[in-house]
N, C-alpha and C positions, 0 to 999 in steps of 0.2 A: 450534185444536189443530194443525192442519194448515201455517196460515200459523210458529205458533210453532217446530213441529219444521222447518219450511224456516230457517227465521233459525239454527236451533241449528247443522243442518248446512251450512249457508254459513258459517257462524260456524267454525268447524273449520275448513274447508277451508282458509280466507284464512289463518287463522293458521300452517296447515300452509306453506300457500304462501311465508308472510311471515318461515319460517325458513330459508330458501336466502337469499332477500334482505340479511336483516338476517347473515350467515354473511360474506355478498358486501364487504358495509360493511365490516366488523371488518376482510377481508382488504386491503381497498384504504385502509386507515388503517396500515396496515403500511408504506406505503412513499408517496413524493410522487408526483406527476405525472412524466412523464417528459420531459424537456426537452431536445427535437430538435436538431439542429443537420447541417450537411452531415457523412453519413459517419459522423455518431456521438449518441452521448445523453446524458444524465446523469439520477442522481435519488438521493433521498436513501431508505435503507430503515433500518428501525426495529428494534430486539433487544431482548432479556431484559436484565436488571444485568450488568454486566461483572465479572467472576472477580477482583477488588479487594477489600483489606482496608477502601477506600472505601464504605461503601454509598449514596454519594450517587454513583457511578456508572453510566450506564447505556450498553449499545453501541449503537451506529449506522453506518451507513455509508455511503459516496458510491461507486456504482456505476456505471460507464464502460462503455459497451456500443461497440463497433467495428466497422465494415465489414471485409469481410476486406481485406488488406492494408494497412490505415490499421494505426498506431499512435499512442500517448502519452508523456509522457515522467515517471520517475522524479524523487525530488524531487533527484536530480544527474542532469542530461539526458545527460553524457560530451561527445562533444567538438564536438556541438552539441543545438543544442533548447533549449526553457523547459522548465524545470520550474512544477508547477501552483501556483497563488495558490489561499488561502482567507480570505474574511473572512466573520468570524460576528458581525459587531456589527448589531444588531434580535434576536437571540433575546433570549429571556425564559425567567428561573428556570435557567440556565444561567451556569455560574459559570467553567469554564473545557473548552476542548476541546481533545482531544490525537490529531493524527494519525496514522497509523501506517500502515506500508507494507510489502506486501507483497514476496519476493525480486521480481525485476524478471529480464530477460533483455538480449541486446547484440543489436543490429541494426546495418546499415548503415546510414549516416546520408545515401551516395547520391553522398558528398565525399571518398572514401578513408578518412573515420574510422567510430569507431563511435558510435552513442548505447546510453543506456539508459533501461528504460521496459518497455511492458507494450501486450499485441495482444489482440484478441477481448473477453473480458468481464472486466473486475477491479474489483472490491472493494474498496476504501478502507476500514479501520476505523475509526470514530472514539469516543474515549471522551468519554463528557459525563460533566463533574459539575455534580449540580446544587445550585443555593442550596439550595431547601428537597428534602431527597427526598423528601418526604410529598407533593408536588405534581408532573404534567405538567411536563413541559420542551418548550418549543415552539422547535426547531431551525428558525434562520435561515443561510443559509449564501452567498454569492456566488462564484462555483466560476470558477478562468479556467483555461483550459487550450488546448493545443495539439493538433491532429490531422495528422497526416501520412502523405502516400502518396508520390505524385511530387512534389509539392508539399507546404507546411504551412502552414495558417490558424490564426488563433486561431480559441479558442471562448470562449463564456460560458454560466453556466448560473446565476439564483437563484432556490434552492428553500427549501422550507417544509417541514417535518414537527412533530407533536407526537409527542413519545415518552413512551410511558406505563411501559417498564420491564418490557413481557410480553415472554411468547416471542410470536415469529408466524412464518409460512409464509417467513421470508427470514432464519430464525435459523441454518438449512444453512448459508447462503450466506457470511454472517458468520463462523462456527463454522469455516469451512474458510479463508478470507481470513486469519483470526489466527492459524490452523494453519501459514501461508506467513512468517509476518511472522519476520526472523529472530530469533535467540534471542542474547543478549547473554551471550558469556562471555567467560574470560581469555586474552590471550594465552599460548600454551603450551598449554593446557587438553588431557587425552585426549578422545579421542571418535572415535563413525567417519566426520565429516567436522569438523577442527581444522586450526588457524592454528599451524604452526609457530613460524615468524620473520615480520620484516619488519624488512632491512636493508638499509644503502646498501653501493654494494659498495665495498669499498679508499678511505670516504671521498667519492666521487665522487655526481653528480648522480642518478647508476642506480640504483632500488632493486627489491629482489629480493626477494618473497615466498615461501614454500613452503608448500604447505597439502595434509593427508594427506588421503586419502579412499582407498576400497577401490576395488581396480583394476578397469579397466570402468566406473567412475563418472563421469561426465561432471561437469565441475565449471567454474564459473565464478569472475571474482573482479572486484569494482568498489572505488574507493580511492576517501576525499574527503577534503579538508582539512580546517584545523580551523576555516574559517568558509568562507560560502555564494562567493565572491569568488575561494578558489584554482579554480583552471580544469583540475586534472591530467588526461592523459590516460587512457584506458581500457586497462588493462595489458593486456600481450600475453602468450600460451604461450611459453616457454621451455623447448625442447626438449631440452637438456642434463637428463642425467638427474643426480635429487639424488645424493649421495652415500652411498649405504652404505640406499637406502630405494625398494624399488620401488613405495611408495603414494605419494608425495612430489611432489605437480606442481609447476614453477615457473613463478611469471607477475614479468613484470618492467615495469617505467614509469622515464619520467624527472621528474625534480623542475621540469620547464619548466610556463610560463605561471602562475606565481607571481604573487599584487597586487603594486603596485608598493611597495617598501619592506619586502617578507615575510621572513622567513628562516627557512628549512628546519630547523637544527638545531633540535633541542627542541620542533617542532611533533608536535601528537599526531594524527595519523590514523585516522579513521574506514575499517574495512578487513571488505567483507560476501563470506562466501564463499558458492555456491547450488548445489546439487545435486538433480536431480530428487526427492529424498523430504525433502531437509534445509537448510537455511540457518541461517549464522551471522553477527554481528557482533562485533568486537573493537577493539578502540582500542590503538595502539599509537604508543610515542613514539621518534621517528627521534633518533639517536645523533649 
């Protein structure tokens, strides 16, 4: 009897024991291993279904942790830097994946320009669709990327996750990264951070943006072309005041470092404005 009621309550105990444990598992299946590198990390973390009329969707992300003063670069670095490489070929039940990037910010790049890109910790979102959604999706990913202080090296990172399509403890993380990611509307559009215009001026190389935002609002603006290859600069403020609108910033670029053979008229530009609570994108076609 004695020996029996000892087994019963060991027997308890362990199991009590063995429910922090098995808590611990669950939590570190959330996200991969974390893959060092000088100055900086990477790893992939895991989400709930992604907010898609998809339901073979699920989110994920690629998470960049930095030293302080190191940064990365935006998938347009501005007027230097790599922007980051992804190849996901070894995933399985994985049918396609779609990056997505959160506003970014402008640094010195150390050469009189600027880059852009992202400092401390950022969150990449990525949506998976999968072959079958009834099944695990096991995210394979080879991550190249750039780190920069006084200096810039490459990095590399290939990680592993299986995403099962729960919530888990790095669904915040995620939840707020897509919160950043800009919002895709129309040129013109109201709102209380909107893309005016985006003109050339009198015809000439100079184009002149205006983009409203409530005053006191700090705002930023980055321009890309209409493939990976134009090279434009990172606009600058324009301190002339708009006409007839004291929300009205204007930032201005020239149409230089074009691929060889380009031409500007009829090209359609990718144009993201970012504001500490708000980001936009809009696409807009030069006249």
């Amino acid at each position: 009897m004695a020996l029996a009621m000892l087994w019963r309550i060991t027997a308890a105990t362990m199991a009590l024991l063995a429910i922090p444990a098995a808590a611990s598992i669950a939590r570190a299946q959330d996200a991969s291993a974390w893959k060092a590198e000088s100055h900086a990390a990477a790893r992939l973390i895991g989400g709930a279904p992604a907010q898609s009329t998809d339901t073979a969707q699920r989110l994920a992300g690629l998470e960049i942790r930095l030293d302080p003063g190191w940064d990365t670069y935006w998938r347009y670095p501005g007027d230097s830097g790599m922007p980051p490489t992804f190849d996901f070929v070894g995933s399985k039940n994985v049918k396609a994946v779609t990056v997505e990037w959160p506003a970014p910010e402008r640094f010195s790049d150390g050469t009189g320009g600027h880059s852009i890109g992202y400092r401390g910790d950022v969150v990449l979102p990525l949506r998976v669709t999968a072959e079958d959604p009834a099944k695990p999706s096991q995210l394979h990913v080879k991550f190249g990327y750039a780190i920069c202080g006084k200096l810039c090296v490459p990095a590399e990172a290939e990680l592993d996750l299986v995403l099962s399509g729960k919530d888990g403890s790095n669904q915040p993380a995620l939840t707020a990264a897509e919160a950043r990611v800009p919002r895709r509307v129309a040129l013109g559009a109201a709102g209380g951070l909107a893309i005016r215009s985006v003109r050339r001026e009198d015809g000439s190389a100079r184009v002149l943006v205006e983009v409203a935002a409530a005053d006191g609002t700090p705002v930023d603006l980055f321009v890309e072309g209409p493939t990976p290859d134009w090279a434009l600069p990172v606009p600058e403020p324009d301190n002339a005041p708009a006409a007839g609108s004291p929300h009205v910033r204007r930032f201005v670029f020239d149409l230089d470092r074009l691929p060889p053979g380009a031409k500007a008229d009829g090209a359609t530009l990718t144009v993201t404005a970012v504001s500490p609570a708000d980001a936009i994108e809009v696409r807009a076609q030069l006249d």
